[in-house]
C-alpha positions in Angstrom: -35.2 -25.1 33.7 -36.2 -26.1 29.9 -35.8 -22.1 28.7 -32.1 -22.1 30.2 -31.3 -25.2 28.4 -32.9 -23.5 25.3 -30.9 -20.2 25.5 -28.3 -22.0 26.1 -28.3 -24.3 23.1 -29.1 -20.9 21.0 -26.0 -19.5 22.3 -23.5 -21.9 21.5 -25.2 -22.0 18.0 -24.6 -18.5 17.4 -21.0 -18.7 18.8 -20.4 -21.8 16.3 -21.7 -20.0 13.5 -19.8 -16.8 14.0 -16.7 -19.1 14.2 -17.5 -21.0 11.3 -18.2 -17.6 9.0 -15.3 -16.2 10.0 -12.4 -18.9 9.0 -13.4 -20.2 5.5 -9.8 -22.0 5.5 -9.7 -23.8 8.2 -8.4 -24.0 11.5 -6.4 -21.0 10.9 -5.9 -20.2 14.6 -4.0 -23.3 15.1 -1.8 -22.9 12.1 -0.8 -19.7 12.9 0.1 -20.8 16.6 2.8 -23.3 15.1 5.2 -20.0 13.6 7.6 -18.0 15.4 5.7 -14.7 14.8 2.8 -13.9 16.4 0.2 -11.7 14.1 0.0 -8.4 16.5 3.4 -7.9 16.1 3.9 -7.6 12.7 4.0 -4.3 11.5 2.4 -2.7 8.8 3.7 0.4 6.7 2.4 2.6 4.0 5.5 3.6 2.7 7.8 1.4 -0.1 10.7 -0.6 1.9 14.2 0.1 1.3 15.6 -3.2 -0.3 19.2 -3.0 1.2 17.4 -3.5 4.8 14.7 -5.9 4.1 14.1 -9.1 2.2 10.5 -9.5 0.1 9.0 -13.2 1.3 6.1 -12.8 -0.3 2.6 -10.4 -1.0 0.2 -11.0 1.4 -3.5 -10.1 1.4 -6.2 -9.4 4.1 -10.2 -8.9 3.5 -13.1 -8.1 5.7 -16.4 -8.8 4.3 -19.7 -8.1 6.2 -21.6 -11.4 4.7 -24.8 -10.9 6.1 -27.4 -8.0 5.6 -27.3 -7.3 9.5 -23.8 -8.5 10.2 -20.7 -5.9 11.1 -19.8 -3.7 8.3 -16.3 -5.1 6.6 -13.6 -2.3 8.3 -10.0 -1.8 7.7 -8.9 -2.8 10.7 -10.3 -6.4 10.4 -8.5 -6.1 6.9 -5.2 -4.9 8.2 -5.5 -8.0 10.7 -5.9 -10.4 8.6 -3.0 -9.1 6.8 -0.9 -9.6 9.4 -2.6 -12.9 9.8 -1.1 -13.9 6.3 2.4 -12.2 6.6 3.1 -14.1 10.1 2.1 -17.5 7.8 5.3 -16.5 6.3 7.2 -15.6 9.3 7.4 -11.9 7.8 8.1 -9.4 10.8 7.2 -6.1 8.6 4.5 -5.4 5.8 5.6 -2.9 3.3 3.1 -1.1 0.9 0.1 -1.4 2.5 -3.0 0.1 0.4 -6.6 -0.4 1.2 -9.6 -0.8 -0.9 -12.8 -0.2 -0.2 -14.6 -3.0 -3.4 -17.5 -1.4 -4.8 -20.1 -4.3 -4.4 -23.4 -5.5 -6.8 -26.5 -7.9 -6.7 -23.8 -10.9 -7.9 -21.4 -9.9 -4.7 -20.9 -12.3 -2.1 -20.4 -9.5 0.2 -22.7 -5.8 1.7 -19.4 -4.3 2.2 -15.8 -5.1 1.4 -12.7 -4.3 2.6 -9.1 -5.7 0.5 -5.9 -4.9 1.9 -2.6 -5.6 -0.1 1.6 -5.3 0.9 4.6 -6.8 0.8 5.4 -9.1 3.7 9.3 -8.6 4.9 12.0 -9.6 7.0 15.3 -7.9 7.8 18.1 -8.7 6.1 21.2 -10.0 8.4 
């Protein structure tokens, strides 16, 4: 009974701490649930957007960073998602420009790996 308990207790420790490394900011979850646009849906293009059929609300950025030595390495996609994370804070339904970096990292680097994605977040115009 006292080794269930025990695992137990270890793993809602590791389930805290993934949750708390992974939102420096906040309750973002709960901020994002509040706007009209839900992150999966907004999309995300490579190519410049044609000005006459969108408006520019803002640039938006996304990062993936593996923190830990044994941690997940930093990936695009977590990038790309957390681009669309930003753009729906703006109610943006498109993000135009999208480029991907992977940042070379050092000793001084917070991060193993890095991953920095940039774009314009959009909306049509009516």
């Amino acid at each position: 009974m006292g080794i269930r308990i025990l695992l137990a207790v270890v793993f809602c420790s590791a389930l805290m701490a993934g949750c708390s490394t992974g939102n420096q900011y906040g309750s973002q979850e709960s901020a994002l649930r509040a706007l009209n646009v839900v992150p999966n849906e907004v999309e995300l293009h490579d190519q410049q957007l044609n000005p006459n059929r969108h408006k520019i609300l803002s640039v938006v950025t996304g990062d993936s960073c593996q923190a830990t030595f044994r941690g997940a390495p930093a990936s695009t996609l977590d990038a790309q998602q957390a681009l669309r994370n930003d753009a729906a804070r703006f109610n943006a339904t498109d993000v135009f420009a999208v480029q991907c970096f992977n940042i070379p990292t050092d000793s001084s680097a917070r991060c193993y790996t890095q991953v920095s994605c940039v774009g314009k977040a959009t909306v049509p115009k009516q």
